[in-house]
N, C-alpha and C positions, 0 to 999 in steps of 0.2 A: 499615401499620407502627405500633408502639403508642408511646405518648409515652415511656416506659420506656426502648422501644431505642433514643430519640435523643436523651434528655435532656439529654448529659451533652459531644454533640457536635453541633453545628446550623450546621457548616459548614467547610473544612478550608484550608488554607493548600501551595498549591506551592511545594515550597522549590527544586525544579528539582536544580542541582549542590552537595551539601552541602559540597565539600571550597573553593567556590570562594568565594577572596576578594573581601568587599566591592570592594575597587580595581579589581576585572576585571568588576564588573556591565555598566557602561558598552561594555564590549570586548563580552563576551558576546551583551546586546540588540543590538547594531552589527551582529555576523558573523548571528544568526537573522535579523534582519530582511533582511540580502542574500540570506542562504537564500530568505526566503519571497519578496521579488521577484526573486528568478531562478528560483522555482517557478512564481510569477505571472506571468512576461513569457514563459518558454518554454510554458509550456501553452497560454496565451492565442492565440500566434502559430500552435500549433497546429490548434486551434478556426476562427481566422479561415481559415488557407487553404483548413480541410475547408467550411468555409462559404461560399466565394468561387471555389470550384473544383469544378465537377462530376466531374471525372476522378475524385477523391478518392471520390465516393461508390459507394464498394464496400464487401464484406462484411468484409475486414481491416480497411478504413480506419473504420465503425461500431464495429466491436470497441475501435481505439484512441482513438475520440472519447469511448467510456466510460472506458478508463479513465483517456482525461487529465481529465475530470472531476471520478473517482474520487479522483484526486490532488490534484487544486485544493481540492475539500471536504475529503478529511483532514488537509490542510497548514491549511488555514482552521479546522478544527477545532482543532488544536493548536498553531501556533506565537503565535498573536496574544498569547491570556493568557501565556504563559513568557517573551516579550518581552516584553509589559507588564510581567512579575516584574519582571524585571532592569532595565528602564529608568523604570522609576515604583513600582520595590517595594511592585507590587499584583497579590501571589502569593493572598491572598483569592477563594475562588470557594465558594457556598454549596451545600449538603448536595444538594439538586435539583442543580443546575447542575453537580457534580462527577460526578453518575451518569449524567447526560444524557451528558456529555464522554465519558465511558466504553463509553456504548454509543454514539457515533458516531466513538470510536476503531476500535472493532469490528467495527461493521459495514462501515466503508469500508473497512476490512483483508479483510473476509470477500467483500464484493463485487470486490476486486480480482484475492483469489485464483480467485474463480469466473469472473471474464475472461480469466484465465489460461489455465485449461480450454477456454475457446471457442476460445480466440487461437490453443492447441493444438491443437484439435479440427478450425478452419479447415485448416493446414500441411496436418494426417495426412491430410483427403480431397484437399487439391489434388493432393501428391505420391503416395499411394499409389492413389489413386481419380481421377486424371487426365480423364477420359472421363468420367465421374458427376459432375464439381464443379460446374458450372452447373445438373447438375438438384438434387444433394444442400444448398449452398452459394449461398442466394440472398439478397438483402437482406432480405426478407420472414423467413424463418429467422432470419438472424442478430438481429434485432429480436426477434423472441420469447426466443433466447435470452437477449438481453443483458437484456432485462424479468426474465424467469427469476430471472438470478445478480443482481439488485437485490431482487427481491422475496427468493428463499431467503436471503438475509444477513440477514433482520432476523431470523431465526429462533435462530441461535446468538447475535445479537449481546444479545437479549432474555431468552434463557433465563441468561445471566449477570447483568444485571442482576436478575432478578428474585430469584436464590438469594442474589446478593450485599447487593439495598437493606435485607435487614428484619433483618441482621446489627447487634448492642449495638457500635455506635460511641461507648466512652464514655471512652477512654483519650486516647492522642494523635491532634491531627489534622494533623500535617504530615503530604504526599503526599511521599514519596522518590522523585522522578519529576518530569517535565520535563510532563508533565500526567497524567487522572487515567485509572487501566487496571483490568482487573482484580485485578491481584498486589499494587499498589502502594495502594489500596485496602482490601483484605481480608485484608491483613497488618496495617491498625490494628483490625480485629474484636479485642472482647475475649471470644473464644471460640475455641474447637480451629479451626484454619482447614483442618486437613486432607479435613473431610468437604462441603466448599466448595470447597480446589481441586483436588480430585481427579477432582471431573465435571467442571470449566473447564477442567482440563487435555485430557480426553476431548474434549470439543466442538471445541476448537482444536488439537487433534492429526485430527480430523472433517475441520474446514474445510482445512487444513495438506494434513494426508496427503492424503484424497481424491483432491481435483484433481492432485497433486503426483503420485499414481500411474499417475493415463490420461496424465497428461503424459508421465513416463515412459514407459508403455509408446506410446503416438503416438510418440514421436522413437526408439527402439531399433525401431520399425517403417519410420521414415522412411529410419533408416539403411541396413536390410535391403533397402527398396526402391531408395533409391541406389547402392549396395552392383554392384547386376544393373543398371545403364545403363551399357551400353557405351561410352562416350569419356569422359576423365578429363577436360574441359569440361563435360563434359556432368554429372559429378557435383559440380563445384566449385561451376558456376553452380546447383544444382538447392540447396546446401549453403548458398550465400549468401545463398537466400531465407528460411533459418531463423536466422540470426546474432543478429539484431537482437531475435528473440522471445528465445533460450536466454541473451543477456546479462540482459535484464528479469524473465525465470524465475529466475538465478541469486541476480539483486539482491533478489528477493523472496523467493525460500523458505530461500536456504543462512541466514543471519544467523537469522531466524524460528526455523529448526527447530534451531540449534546453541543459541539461548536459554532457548526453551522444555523440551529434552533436558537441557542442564547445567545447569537447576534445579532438572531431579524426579529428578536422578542422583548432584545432590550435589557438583555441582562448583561451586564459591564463588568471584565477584568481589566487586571490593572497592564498593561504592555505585558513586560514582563511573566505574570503569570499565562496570560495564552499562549505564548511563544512557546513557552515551556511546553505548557499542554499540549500543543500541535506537535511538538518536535518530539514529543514521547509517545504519541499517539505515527508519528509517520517514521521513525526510526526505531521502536521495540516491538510490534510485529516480525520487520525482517531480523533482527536481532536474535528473537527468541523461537518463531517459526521453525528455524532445522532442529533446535530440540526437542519440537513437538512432533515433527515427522520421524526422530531417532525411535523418541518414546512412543510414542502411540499411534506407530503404524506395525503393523505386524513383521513381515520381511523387512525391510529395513533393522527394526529390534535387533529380530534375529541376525543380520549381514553385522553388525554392530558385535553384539554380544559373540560372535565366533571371531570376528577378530581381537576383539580383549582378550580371548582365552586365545588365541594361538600367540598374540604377542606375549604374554605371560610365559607361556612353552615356552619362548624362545628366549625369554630372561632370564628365566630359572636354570 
């Protein structure tokens, strides 16, 4: 990048919520920082039982140790600076260190959607391919693929950075944004920004769509195959073992794909409310995820529910 395109900007300032007042900074860092240890206490908790329980090592249960992970580095990626914003008004992060941010916003976004795919891809053979799943569906497998969707992520998450870093930053550098992204970013270029994000849009409609379509079609298959099991137990229980994926699917592409659509369509919020949106859409997944692995994964439940009752024994 030449001295030219940076002269003029050599480092950018997060202003997080513009519309928020100084008197509510303190409120603000208060409620992220319980966000981020209740991301950090339920993921952890997750980790440790897949760690301390061999029942747990199965080919589901690898799939969701990546992506609680996944979640812990993106949360760790993002919330620490925006709470330092607001609780030591030190929104300052330099010209590297804000691209950096950007691409490991990205790419933890991108590897999460590609564990998606697997997460899905596990369901479709167990329930459609019953009889095949232990040959199809082994831990050996799921390990390659889970290497796979960490290595393919760095591919979109790099090809943005790279269009985006050698862009004339020479106007404003406040970030409109809770930390630093694509959009939020390459909207202070002092140049056409349409021929910039109209491939970023492509790549993240890539990663988005994709997976988001074998997803689709794996569960309107599952269905089909549920659909043909004779006892209506027998499709409730076969139903309930996909619950806890399709809420985490939900939480992850619906908010995504309404964001990314109503801004290349033209549909206008006001600062403020996107921020919000995005920051609820990228921080209540990892949030709410280990309660949906407590509840609605079978062993785990149960690892749960036997130590409530043995900690009880030991109160009483």
């Amino acid at each position: 990048m030449s001295v030219r395109n940076h002269s003029f900007v050599t480092g950018f300032v997060i202003v997080g919520f513009p519309g928020l007042q100084p008197e509510f900074y303190s409120l603000a860092s208060t409620v992220l920082f319980l966000v981020y240890c209740c991301i950090l206490i339920g993921n952890v908790v997750v980790i440790i039982l897949f760690a301390t329980h061999n029942v747990l090592h199965k080919p589901m249960y690898f799939i969701i140790l990546n992506l609680v992970v996944s979640d812990v580095l993106f949360s760790t990626t993002t919330l620490p600076k925006i709470i330092a914003r607001y609780w030591f008004q030190a929104g300052a992060i330099s010209f590297f260190g804000c691209f950096l941010q950007m691409y490991l916003v990205h790419y933890f976004g991108s590897v999460t959607s590609f564990l998606l795919l697997i997460m899905a891809l596990e369901r479709y053979v167990s329930i459609c391919f019953p009889l095949r799943y232990r040959m199809i569906v082994n831990n050996s497998t799921i390990h390659i693929l889970n290497v796979t969707a960490w290595v393919l992520a760095h591919l979109p998450s790099l090809s943005m950075v790279i269009r985006a870093y050698p862009l004339p930053y020479c106007d404003s550098n406040k970030i409109m944004q809770c930390y630093c992204d694509h959009i939020a970013i390459t909207t202070l270029a002092c140049t056409d920004r349409a021929p910039y994000s109209f491939p970023a849009f492509v790549v993240a409609m890539v990663v988005l769509l994709g997976p988001l379509a074998f997803i689709i079609f794996s569960y309107c298959s599952i269905i089909v195959a549920v659909v043909q099991i004779a006892s209506t137990q027998g499709r409730l229980k076969t139903l309930s073992t996909c619950s806890g994926q399709l809420i985490i699917i939900a939480l992850y592409y619906l908010p995504r794909c309404f964001i990314y659509l109503s801004s290349n369509i033209g549909i206008r919020f006001s600062t403020d409310l996107r921020i919000v949106i995005i920051m609820l859409y990228s921080l209540l997944p990892p949030m709410i995820n280990p309660l949906i692995y407590c509840l609605r994964t079978k062993e785990i439940k149960q690892i749960m529910i036997k130590r409530f009752r043995t900690i009880q024994v030991h109160v009483q």
